[in-house]
N, CA, C and O of each residue as an XYZ file, in Angstrom:
380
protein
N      15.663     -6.159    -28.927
C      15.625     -7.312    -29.785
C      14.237     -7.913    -29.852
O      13.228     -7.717    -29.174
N      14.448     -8.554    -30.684
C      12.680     -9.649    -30.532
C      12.455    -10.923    -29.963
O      11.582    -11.763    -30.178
N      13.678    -10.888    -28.987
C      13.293    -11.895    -27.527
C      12.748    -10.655    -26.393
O      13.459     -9.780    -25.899
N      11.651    -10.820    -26.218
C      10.878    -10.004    -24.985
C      11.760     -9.794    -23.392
O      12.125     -8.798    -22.768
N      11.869    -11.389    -23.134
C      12.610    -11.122    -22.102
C      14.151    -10.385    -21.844
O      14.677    -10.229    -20.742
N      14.704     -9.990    -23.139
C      15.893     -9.497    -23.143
C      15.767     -7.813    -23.727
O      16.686     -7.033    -23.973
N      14.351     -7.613    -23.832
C      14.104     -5.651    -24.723
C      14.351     -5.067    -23.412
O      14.602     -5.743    -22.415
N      14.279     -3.843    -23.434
C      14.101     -3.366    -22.589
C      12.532     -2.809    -22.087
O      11.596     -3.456    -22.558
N      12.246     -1.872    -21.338
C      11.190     -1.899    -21.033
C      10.437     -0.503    -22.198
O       9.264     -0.519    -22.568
N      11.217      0.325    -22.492
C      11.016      1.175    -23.861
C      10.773      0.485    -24.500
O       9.591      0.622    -24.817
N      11.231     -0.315    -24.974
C      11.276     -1.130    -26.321
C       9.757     -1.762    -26.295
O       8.896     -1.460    -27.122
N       9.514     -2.945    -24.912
C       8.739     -3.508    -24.708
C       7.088     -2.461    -24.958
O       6.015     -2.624    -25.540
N       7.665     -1.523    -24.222
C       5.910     -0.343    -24.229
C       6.005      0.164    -25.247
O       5.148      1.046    -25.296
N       6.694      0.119    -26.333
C       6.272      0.122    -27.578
C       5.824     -0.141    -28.607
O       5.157      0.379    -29.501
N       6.566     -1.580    -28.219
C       5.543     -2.786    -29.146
C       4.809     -2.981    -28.528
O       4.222     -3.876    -29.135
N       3.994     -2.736    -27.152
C       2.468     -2.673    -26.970
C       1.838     -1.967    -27.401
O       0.796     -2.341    -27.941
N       2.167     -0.732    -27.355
C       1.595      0.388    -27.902
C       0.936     -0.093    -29.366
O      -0.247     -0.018    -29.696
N       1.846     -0.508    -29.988
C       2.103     -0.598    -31.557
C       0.969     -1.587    -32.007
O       0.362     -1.376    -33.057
N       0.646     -2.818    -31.097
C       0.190     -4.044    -31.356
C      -1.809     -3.136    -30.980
O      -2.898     -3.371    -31.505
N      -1.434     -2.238    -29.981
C      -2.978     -1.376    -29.531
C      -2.988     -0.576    -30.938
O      -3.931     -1.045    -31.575
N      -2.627     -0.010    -31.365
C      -2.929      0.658    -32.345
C      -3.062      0.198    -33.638
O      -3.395      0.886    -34.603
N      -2.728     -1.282    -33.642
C      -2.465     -1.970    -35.336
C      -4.167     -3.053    -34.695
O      -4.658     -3.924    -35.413
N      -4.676     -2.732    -33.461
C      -6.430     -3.065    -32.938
C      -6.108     -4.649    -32.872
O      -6.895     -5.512    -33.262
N      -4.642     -4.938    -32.238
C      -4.267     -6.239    -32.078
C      -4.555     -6.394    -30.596
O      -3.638     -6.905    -29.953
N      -5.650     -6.051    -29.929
C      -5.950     -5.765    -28.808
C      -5.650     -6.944    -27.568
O      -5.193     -6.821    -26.431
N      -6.097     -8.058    -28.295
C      -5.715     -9.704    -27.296
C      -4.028     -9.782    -27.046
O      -3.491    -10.187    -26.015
N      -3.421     -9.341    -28.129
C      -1.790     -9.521    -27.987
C      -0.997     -8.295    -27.036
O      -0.124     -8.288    -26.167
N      -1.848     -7.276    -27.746
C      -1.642     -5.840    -26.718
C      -2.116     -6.200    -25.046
O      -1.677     -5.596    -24.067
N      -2.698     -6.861    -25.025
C      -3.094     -7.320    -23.367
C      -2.253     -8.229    -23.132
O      -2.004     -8.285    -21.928
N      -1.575     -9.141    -23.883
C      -0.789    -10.135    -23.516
C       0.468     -9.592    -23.010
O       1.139     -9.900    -22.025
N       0.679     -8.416    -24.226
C       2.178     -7.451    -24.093
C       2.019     -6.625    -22.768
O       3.053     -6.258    -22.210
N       0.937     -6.341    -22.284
C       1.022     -5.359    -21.291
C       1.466     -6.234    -19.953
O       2.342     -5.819    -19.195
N       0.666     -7.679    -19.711
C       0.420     -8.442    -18.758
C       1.856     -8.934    -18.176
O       2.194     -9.237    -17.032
N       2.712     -8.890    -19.642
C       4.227     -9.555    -19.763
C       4.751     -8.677    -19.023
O       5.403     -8.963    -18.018
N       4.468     -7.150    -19.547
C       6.038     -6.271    -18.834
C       5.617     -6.117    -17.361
O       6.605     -6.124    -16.627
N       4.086     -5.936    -16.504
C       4.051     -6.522    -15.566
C       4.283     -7.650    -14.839
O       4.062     -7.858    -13.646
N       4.683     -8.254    -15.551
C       5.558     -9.458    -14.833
C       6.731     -9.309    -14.635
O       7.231     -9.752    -13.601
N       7.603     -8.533    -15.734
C       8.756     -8.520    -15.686
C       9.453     -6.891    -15.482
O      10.519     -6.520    -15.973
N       8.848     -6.355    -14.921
C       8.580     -4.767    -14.489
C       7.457     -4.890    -13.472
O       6.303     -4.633    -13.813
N       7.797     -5.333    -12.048
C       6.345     -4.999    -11.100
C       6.320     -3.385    -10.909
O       5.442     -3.049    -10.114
N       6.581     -3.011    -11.096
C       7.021     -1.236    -11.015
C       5.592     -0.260    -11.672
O       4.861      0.631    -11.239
N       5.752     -1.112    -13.061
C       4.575     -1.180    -14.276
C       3.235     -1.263    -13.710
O       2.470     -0.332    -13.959
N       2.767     -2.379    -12.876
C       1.892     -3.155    -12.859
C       0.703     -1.972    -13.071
O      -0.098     -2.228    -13.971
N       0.527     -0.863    -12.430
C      -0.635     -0.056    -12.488
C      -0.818      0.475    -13.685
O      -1.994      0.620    -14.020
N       0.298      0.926    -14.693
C       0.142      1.447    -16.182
C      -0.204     -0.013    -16.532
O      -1.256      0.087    -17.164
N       0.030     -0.937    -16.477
C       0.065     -2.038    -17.055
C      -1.627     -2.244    -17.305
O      -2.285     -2.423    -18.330
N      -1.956     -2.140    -16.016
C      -3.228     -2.512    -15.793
C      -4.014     -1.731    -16.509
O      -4.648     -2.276    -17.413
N      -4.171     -0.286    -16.298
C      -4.447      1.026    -17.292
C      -4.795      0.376    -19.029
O      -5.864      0.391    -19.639
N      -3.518     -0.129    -19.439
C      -3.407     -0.437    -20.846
C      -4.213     -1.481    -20.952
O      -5.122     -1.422    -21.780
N      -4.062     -2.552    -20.208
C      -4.900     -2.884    -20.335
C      -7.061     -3.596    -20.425
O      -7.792     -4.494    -20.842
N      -7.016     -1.985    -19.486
C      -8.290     -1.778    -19.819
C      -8.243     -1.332    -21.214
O      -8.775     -1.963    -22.127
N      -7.659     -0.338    -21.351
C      -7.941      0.301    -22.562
C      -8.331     -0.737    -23.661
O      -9.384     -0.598    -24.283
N      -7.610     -1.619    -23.864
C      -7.449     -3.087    -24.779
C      -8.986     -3.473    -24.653
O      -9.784     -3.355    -25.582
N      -9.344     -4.015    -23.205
C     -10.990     -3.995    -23.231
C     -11.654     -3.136    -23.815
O     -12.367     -3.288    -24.807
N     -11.345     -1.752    -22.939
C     -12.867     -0.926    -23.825
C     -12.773     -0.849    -25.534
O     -13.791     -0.747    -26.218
N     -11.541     -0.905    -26.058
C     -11.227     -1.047    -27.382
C     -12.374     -2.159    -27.956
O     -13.272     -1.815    -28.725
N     -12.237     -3.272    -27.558
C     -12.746     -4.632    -27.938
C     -14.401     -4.742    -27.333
O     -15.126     -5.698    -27.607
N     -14.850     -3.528    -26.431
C     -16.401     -3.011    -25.860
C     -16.491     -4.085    -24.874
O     -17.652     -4.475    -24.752
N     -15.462     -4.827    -23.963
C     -15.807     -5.297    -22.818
C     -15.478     -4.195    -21.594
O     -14.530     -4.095    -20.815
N     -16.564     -3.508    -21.769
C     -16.448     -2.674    -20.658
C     -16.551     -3.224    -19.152
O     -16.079     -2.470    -18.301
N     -17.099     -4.431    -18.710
C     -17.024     -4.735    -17.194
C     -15.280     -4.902    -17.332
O     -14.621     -4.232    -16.536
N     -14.858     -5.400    -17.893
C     -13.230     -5.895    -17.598
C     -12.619     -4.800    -18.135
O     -11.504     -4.875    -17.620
N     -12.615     -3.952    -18.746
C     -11.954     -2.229    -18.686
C     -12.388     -1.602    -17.774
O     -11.484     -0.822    -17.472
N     -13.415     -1.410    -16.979
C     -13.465     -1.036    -15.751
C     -12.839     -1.823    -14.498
O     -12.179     -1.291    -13.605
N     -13.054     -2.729    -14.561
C     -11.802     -3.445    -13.655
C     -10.646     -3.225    -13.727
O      -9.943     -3.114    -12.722
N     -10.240     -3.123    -14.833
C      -8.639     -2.666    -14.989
C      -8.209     -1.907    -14.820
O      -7.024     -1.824    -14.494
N      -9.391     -0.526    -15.042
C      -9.324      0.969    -14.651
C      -9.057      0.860    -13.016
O      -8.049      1.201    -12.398
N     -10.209      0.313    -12.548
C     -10.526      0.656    -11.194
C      -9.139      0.003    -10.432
O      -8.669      0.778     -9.599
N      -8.392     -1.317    -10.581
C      -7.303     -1.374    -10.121
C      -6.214     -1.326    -10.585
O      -5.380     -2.182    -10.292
N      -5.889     -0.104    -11.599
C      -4.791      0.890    -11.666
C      -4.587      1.533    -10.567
O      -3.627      1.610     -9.801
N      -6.251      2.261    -10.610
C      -5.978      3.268     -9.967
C      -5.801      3.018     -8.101
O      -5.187      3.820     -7.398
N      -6.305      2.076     -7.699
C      -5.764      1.229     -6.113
C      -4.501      0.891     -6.291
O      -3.978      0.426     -5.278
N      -3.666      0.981     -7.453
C      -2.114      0.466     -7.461
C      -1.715      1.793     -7.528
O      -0.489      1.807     -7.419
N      -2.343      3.385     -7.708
C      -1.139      4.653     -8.377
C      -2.012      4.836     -8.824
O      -2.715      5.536     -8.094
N      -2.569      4.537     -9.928
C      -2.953      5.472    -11.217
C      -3.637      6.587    -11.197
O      -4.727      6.438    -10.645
N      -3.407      7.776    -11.628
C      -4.042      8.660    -11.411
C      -5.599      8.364    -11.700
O      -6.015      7.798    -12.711
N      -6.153      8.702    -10.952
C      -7.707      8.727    -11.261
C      -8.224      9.571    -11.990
O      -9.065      9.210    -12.813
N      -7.708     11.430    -11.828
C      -8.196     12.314    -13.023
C      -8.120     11.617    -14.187
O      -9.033     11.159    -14.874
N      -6.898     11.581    -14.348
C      -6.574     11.246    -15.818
C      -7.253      9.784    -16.387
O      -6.993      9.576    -17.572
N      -7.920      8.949    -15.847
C      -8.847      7.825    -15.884
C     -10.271      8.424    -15.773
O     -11.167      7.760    -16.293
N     -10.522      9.306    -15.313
C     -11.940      9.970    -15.561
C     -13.171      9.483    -16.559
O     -14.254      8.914    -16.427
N     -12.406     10.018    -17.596
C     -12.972      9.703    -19.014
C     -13.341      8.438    -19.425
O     -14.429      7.907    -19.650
N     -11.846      7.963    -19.486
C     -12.196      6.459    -19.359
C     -13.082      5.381    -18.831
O     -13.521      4.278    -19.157
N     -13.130      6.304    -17.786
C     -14.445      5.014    -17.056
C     -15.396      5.610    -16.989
O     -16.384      5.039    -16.529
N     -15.516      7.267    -17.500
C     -17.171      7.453    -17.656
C     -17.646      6.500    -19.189
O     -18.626      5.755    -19.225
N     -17.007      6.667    -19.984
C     -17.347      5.944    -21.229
C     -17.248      4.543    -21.035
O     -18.096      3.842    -21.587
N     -16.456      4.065    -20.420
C     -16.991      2.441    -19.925
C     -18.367      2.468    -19.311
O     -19.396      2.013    -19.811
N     -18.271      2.878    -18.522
C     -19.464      2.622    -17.363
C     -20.896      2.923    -18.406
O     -21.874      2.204    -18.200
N     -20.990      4.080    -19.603
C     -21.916      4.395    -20.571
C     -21.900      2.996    -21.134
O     -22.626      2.021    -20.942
N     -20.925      3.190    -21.831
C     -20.760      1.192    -22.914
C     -21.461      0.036    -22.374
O     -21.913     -0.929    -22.991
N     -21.488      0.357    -20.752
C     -21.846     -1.133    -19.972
C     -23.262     -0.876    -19.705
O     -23.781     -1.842    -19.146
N     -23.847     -0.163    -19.859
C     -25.077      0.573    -19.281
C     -25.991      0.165    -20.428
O     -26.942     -0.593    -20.239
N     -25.553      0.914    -22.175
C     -26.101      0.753    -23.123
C     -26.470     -0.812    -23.596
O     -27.557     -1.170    -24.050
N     -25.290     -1.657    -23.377
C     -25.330     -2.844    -23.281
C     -25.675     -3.617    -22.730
O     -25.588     -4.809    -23.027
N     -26.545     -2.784    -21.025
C     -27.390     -3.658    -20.273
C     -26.605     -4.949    -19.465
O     -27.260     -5.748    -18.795
């Protein structure tokens, strides 16, 4: 439904998804922050997404933060690789 606290958690990571890809990036961080609240289970994808939301928006110090504590909660680190080599470039270029 479109009360949050009553979707499920599919539902919920979808309309994050949806809100990241429509470059609604502030709401997509809001959506991610929510189902970690209400899914602690989440919290490390949570966190993940929402770096991504940063580097989307080129705040790479705070997408690397988000990266870096995914991955101290779970997150795979291979699969974050990329991600934070191109942050860490973004933050570099940007001085």
């Amino acid at each position: 439904g479109l009360d949050p606290a009553h979707a499920s958690l599919d539902a919920r990571r979808k309309a994050a998804i949806k809100l990241v890809l429509k470059n609604q990036t502030e709401l997509g961080r809001e959506a991610w922050l929510s189902i970690s609240r209400d899914f602690p289970t989440e919290l490390s994808d949570a966190l993940e997404q929402v770096g991504v939301c940063y580097h989307l928006d080129k705040n790479y110090r705070a997408a690397l933060e988000n990266y870096e504590a995914a991955i101290r909660l779970g997150a795979n680190a291979d699969h974050l690789a990329d991600n934070i080599a191109e942050a860490r470039k973004g933050l570099a270029a940007v001085g």
